[in-house]
C-alpha positions in Angstrom: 0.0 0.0 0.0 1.7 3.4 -1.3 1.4 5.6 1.8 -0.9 8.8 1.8 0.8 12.6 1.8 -0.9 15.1 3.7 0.2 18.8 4.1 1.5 19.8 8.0 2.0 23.4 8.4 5.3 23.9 9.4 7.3 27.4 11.1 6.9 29.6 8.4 10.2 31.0 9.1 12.1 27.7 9.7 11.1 25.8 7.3 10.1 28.7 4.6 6.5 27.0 3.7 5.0 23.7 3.8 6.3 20.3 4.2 5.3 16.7 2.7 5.2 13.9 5.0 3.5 10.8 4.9 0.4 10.3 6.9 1.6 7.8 9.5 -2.3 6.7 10.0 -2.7 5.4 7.0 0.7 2.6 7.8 -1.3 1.8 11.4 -0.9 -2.0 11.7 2.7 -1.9 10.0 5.2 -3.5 12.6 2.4 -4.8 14.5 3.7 -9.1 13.6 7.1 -7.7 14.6 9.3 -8.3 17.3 9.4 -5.9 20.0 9.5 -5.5 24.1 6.8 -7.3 25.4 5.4 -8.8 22.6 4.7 -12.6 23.0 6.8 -14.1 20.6 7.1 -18.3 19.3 10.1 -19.6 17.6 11.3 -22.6 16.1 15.2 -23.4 16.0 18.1 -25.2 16.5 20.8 -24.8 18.1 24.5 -26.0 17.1 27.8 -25.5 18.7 30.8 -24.0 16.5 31.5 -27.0 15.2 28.0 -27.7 13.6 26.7 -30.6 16.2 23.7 -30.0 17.5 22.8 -29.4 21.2 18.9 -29.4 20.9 16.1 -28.6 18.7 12.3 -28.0 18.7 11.7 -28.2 15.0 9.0 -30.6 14.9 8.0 -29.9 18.3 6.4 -27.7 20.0 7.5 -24.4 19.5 9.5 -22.3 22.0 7.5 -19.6 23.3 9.0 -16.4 25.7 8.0 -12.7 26.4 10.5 -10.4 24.3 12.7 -7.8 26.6 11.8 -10.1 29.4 14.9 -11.7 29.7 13.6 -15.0 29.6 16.1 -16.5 26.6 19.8 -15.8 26.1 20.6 -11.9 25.6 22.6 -12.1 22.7 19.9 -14.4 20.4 17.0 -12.1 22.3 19.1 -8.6 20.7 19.1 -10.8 17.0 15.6 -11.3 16.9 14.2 -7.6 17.8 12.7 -6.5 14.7 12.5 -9.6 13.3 9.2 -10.8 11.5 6.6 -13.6 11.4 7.9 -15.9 8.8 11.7 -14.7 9.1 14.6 -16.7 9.7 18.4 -15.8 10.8 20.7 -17.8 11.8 22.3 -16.1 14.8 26.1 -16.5 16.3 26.0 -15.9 20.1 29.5 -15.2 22.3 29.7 -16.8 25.6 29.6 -13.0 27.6 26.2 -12.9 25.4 25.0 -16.3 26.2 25.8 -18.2 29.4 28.9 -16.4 30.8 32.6 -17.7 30.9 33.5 -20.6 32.6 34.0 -19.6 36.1 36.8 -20.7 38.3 34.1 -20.7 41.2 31.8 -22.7 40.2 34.3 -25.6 40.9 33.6 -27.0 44.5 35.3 -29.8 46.1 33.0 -32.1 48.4 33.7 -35.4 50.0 34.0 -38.4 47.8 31.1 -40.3 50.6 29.1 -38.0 49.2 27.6 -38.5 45.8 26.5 -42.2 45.5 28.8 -44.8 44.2 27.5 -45.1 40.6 27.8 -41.5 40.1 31.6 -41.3 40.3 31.9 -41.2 36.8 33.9 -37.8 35.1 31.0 -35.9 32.9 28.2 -37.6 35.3 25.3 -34.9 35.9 24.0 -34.5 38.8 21.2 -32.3 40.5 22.2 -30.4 43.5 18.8 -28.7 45.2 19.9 -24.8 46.5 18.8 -23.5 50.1 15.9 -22.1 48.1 14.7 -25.5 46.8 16.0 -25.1 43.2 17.5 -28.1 41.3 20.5 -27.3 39.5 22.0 -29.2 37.6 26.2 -30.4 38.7 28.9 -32.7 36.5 31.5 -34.3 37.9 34.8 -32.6 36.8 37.6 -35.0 38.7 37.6 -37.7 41.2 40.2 -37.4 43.6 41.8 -39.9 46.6 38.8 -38.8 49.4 36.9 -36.0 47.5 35.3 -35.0 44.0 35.0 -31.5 42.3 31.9 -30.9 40.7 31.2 -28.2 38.4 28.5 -25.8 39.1 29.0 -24.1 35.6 25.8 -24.3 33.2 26.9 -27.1 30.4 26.9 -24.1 28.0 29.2 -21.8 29.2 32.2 -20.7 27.6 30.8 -21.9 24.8 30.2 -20.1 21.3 26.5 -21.1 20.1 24.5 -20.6 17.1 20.9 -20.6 16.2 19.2 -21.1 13.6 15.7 -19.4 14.2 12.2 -18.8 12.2 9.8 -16.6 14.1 6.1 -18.8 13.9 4.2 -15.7 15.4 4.4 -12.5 17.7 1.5 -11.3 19.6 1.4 -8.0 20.6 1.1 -6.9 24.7 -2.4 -6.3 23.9 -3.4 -9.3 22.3 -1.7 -11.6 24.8 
């Protein structure tokens, strides 16, 4: 649709007469199937290490659906996809300080080998650790040792490079929720 021009009066002595702009009524409903804070938005994706192997994907599935500017998904892939369209696709490269942080040196805790059960003591084994708050969160085992093991209290992802490949399925506006 070509848009509509309507006359606005501008200062006479700034401007030196009248100005042509376009009538921003007649575009209402533009940008309204597009990405923005706090629209409702589903996605379909995949996502792939570096290398190419993939972690996890919903295609297929059912899709992923989150509250844009909400912070509910990654910061880096949530920055790609503002402005982004129903129906368009990107494949996204998110940096570790964008995604889930660095691998932290402190997240490494030593605890005694009695412990964590017998069949756990495997390296790589994952295991849930419940906080003081009653949250699970998920621990691997980094290194057994003589009377102790160190578990790692990093998320799997971090320090890791990701990339997405995303279609946007839908956006609902605030209002529409």
């Amino acid at each position: 649709m070509k848009p509509r021009w309507i006359l606005f009066i501008a200062s006479m002595a700034l401007f030196g007469g009248l100005l042509l702009a376009p009538d921003i009524s007649a575009q209402k409903g533009k940008g309204e199937n597009m990405v923005k804070n706090g629209s409702v938005v589903s996605l379909e994706y995949t996502l792939s290490d570096e290398n190419g192997k993939t972690i996890e994907s919903n295609k297929g599935k059912e899709p992923l659906e989150y509250t844009h500017g909400r912070d509910q998904i990654i910061p880096g892939l949530e920055k790609e996809l503002n402005g982004m369209k129903v129906g368009g696709q990107k494949n996204v490269r998110v940096k570790p300080e964008d995604a889930y942080g660095s691998v932290s040196a402190k997240a490494f805790h030593e605890v005694p080998k009695a412990n964590i059960p017998p069949e756990a003591l495997k390296i790589g084994t994952t295991l849930v650790a419940t906080t003081p708050q009653g949250q699970s969160l998920p621990v691997r085992v980094h290194e057994i040792k003589e009377k102790t093991v160190v578990l790692d209290f990093n998320h799997p992802l971090a320090g890791k490079t990701l990339v997405f490949d995303v279609k946007v399925l839908d956006v609902k506006s605030p209002e529409t929720k």
